[in-house]
C-alpha positions in Angstrom: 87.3 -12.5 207.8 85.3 -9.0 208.8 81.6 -9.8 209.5 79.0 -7.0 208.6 75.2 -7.0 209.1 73.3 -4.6 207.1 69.9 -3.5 207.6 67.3 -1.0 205.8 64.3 0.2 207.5 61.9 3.0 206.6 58.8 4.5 208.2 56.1 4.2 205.7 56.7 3.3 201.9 58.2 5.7 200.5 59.3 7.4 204.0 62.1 8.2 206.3 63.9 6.0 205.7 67.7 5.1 207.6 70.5 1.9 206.8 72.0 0.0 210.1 75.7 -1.4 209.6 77.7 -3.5 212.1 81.0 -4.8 211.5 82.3 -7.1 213.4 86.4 -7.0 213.0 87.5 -9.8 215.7 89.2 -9.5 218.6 85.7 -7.9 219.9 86.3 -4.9 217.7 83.4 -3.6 216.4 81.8 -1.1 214.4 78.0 0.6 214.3 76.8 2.7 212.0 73.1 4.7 211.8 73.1 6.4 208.6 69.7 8.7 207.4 68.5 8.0 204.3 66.0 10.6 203.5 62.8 9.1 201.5 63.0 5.7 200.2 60.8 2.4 200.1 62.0 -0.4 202.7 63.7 -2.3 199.3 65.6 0.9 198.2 66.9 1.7 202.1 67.9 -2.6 201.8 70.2 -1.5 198.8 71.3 1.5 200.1 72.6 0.0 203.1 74.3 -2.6 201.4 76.2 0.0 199.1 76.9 2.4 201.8 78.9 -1.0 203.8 80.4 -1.6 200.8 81.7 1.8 201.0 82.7 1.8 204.5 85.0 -1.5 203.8 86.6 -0.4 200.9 87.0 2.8 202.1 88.8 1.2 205.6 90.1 -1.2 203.6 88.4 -4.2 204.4 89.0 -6.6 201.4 87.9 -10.1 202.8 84.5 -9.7 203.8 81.4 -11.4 205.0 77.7 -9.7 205.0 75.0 -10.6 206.2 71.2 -9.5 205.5 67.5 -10.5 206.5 66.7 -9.1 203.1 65.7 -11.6 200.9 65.5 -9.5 198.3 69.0 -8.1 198.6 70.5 -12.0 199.6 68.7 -13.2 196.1 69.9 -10.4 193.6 73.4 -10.2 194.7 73.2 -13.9 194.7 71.8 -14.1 190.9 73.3 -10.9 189.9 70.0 -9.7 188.9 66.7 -7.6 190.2 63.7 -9.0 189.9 62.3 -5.6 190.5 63.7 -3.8 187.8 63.6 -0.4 190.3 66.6 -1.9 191.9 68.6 -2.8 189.2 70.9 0.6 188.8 71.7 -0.1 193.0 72.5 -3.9 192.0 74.6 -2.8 189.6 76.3 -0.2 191.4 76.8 -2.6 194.3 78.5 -5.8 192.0 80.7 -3.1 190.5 81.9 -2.2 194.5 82.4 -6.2 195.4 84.2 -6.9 192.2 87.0 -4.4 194.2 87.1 -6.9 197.2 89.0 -9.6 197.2 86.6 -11.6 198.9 83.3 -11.2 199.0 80.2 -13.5 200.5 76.1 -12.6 201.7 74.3 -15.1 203.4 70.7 -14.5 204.1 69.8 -14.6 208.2 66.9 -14.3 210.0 65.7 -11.0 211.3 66.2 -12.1 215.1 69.7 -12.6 214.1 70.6 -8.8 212.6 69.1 -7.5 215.8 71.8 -4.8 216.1 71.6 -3.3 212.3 68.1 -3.3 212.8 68.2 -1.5 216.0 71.0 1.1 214.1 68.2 1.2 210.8 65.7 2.3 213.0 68.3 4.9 214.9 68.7 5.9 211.6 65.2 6.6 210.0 64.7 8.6 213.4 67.7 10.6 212.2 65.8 11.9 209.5 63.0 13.7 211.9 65.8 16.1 213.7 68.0 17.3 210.3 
């Protein structure tokens, strides 16, 4: 099963804002990603990065997969199937629709210390924004 940490970071709230995606594919294959975001609130970059991953594995094919997120937020409304901040609830939606194409799909919730990498790419990311 294909690991992928996902990360959304953004300087200020709204602000520049950038998503961090590592997928880890086995055999010590691995993928990074540091994708801009433009201007969005921390929760919205969260999202963002989750649906952008989403993208990246069912674009590559990746159709047993395993995320992982130090979003709370994110970890609870994929897990419910429902925003508690309404704001969020069109990228929920979008993002259930993506995972029903997956043949398997699981979040777990992690602590921050442990999505060290997406972070590091979130933040890569957000400093992305300053030079386009």
């Amino acid at each position: 099963m294909i690991e992928v940490y996902i990360d959304g970071a953004s300087a200020g709230d709204p602000g520049p804002s950038g998503a961090g995606i590592f997928i880890k594919l086995g055999n010590g294959k691995v993928e990074q990603h540091s994708i801009p975001l433009g201007s969005l609130s921390n929760h919205e970059a969260e999202f963002k990065a989750l649906l952008l991953a989403l993208d990246i594995c069912l674009e590559k094919k990746y159709d047993s997969v395993s995320f992982r997120t130090d979003s709370q937020a994110v970890d609870r409304a994929v897990e419910k199937r429902f925003a508690k901040d309404k704001r969020y609830d069109g990228l929920l939606q979008e993002a259930l629709a993506k995972m029903e194409a997956l043949q398997l799909f699981f979040i777990k919730w992690i602590p921050s210390k442990q999505n060290k990498v997406a972070d590091d790419l979130a933040r890569k990311a957000v400093q992305m924004n300053k030079t386009t």
